[in-house]
C-alpha atoms as one frame of an Amber mdcrd trajectory, in Angstrom:
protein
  76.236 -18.055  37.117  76.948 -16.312  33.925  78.178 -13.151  33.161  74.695
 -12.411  31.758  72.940 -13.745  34.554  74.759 -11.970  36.582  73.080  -9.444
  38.529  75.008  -6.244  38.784  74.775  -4.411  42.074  74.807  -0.998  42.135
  74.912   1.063  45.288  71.802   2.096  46.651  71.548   6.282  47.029  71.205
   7.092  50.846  70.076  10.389  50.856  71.794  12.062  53.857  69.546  13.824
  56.271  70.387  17.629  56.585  71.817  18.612  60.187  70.066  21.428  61.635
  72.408  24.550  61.542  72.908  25.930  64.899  72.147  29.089  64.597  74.916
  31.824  64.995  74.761  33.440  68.627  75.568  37.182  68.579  77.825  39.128
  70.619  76.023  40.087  73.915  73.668  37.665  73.798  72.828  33.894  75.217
  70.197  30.869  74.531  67.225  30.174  75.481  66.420  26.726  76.874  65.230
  26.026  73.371  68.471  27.083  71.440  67.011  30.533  71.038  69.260  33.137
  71.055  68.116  36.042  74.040  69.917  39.204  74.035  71.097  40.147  77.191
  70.826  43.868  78.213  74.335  45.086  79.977  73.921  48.563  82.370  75.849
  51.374  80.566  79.211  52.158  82.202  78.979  54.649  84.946  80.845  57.895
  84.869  83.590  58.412  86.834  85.091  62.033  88.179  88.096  62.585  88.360
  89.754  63.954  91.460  91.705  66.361  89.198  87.495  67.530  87.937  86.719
  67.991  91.363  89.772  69.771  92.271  88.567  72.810  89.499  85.295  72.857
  90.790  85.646  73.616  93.696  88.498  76.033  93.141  86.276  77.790  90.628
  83.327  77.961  93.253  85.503  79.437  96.185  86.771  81.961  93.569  83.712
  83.179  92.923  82.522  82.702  96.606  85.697  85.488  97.079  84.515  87.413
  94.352  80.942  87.927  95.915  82.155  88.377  99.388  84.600  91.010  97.923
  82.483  93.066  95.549  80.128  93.026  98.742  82.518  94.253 100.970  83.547
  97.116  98.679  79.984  98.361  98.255  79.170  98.586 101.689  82.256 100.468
 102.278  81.324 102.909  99.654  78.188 103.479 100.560  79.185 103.835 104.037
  82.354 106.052 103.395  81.350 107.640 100.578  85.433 108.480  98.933  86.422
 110.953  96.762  89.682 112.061  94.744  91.897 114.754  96.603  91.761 117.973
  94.485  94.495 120.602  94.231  94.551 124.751  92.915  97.559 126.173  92.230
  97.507 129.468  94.023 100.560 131.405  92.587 103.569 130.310  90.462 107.305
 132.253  91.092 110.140 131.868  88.516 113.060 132.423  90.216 115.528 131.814
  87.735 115.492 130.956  84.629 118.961 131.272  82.029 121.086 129.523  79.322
 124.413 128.300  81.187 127.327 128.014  78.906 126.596 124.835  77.808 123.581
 125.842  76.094 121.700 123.676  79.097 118.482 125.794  80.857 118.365 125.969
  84.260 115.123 126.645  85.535 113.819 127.159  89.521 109.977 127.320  90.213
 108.356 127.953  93.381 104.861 127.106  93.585 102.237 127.297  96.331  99.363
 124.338  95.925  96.598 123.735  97.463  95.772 120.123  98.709  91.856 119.716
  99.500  90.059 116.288 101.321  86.438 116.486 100.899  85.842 113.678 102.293
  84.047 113.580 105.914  85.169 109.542 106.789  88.315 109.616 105.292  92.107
 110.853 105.772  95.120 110.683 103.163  98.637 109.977 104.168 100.623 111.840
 101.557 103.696 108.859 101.363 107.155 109.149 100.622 108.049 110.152  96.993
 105.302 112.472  95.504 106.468 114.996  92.979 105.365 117.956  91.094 106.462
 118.819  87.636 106.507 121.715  85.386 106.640 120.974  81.286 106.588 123.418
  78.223 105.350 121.420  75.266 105.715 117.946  77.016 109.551 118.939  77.419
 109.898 118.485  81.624 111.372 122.508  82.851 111.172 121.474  86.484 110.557
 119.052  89.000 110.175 118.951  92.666 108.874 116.767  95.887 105.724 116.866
  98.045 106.562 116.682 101.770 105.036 113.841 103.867 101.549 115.095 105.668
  98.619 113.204 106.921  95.593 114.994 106.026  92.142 114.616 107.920  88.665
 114.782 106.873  87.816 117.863 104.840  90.965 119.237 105.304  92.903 122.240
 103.492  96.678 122.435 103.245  98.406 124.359 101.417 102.180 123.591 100.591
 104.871 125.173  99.091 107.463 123.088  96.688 110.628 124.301  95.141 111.094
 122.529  91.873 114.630 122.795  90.312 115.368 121.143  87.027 118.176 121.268
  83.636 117.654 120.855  79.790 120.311 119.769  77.452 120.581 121.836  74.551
 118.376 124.379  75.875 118.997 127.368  73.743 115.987 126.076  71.033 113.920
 125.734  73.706 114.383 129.283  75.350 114.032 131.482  71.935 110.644 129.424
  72.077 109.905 130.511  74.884 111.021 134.121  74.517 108.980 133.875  71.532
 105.806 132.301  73.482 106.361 135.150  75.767 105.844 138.084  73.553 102.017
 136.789  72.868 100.995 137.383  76.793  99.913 133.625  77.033 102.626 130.795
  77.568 100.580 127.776  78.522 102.280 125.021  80.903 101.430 122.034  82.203
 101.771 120.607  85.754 101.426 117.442  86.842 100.900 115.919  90.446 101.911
 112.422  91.271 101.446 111.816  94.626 101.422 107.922  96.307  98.762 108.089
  99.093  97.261 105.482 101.636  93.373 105.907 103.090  92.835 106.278 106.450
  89.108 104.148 106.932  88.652 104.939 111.014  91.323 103.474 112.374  92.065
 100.908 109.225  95.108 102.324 106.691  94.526 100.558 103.886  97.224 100.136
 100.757  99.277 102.560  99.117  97.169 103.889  95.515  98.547 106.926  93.097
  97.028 109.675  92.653  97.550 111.619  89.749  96.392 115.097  88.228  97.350
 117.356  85.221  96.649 121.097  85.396  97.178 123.269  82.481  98.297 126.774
  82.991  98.345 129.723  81.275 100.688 132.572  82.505 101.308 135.853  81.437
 105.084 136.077  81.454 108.480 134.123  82.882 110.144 136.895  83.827 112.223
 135.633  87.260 111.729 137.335  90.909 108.175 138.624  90.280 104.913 136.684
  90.584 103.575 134.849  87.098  99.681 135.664  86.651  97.781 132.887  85.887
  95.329 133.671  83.420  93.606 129.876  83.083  94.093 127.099  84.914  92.202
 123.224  84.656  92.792 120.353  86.465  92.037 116.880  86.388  92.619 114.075
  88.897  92.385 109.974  88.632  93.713 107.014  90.563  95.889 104.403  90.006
  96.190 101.433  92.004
């Protein structure tokens, strides 16, 4: 066969037949039967409590279970009880000495008769250990002195008498004030009661408060060994738990 003759083969194009893609399967999801992708539904993730959660909640709630039961308790007692503060009157003031020592320090002695009043018709005070009475002149402290321990009953009167006794450095300023003060008729001074009480509810004693009053006095004069008129006197009363 000759060249020319010659048949040349050439390779026959065999188109190749496209593979079907599978088809991408998402996260989550599975195939159907046919290939189809079906997305599969998962529950959401349940909650859990801590016990730490639980602890707080009910703390919280028996708190203000407490609180309730408490503020309950208190109003029933006041209506029941009905409390007031203890007032006091000072009845009449003595100076019996008053004088510069020679180290310029005042020495001052008060005697002063008080009147302690409980209005209250359910109630009695114990008067505790460590109550005091104080005399000042322009918030500087002249005297001081102690209540005596009493138990007063229901609508009760007592009247007391306290011997304060105090000293002030460098005292000779303070006395020409006063001297000075004195020539005007009206010297005004201040007394304050702090007195530590405990209620008396029937046969309950219940817990040591503080009350505490300020009177302010005016007096006439501070000459010693003679009664001091008291021209004006207000008080006020509060307590302190």
């Amino acid at each position: 066969m000759s060249d020319h003759q010659r048949q040349r083969i050439h390779p026959m194009d065999v188109e190749a037949k496209p593979h079907p893609r599978t088809p991408l399967v998402p996260p989550g999801s599975s195939r159907s039967e046919k290939g189809i992708p079906v997305p599969v539904h998962h529950p959401p993730p349940q909650r859990k409590r801590s016990c730490f959660c639980k602890c707080i909640c009910w703390t919280l709630s028996l708190l203000v279970l407490l609180l309730i039961i408490l503020a309950a308790t208190v109003g029933t007692l006041y209506i029941v009880f009905k409390p007031k503060l203890p007032n006091y009157s000072v009845d009449t003031l003595r100076i019996s000495d008053l004088r510069l020592n020679f180290d310029l320090s005042l020495y001052a002695k008060f005697d002063v008769k008080i009147t302690s009043k409980n209005p209250n018709k359910k109630i009695g005070i114990y008067y505790e250990k460590g109550g005091k009475l104080s005399v000042l002149y322009t918030n500087t402290k002249l005297c001081e002195g102690f209540l005596p321990e009493f138990y007063q009953g229901h609508q009760n009167k007592t009247v007391l008498n306290v011997s304060l006794t105090g000293q002030v450095q460098s005292g000779n300023t303070l006395m020409a004030a006063l001297q000075q003060q004195q020539q005007t008729g009206r010297i005004p001074l201040e007394l304050d009661i702090h007195a530590p009480v405990a209620i008396k509810l029937g046969r309950l004693k219940l817990k040591k408060v503080k009350v505490l009053g300020q009177c302010q006095l005016v007096v006439d004069s501070l000459s010693t060994n003679n009664l001091v008129s008291i021209k004006a006197s207000n008080c006020n009363f509060r307590m302190k738990l």
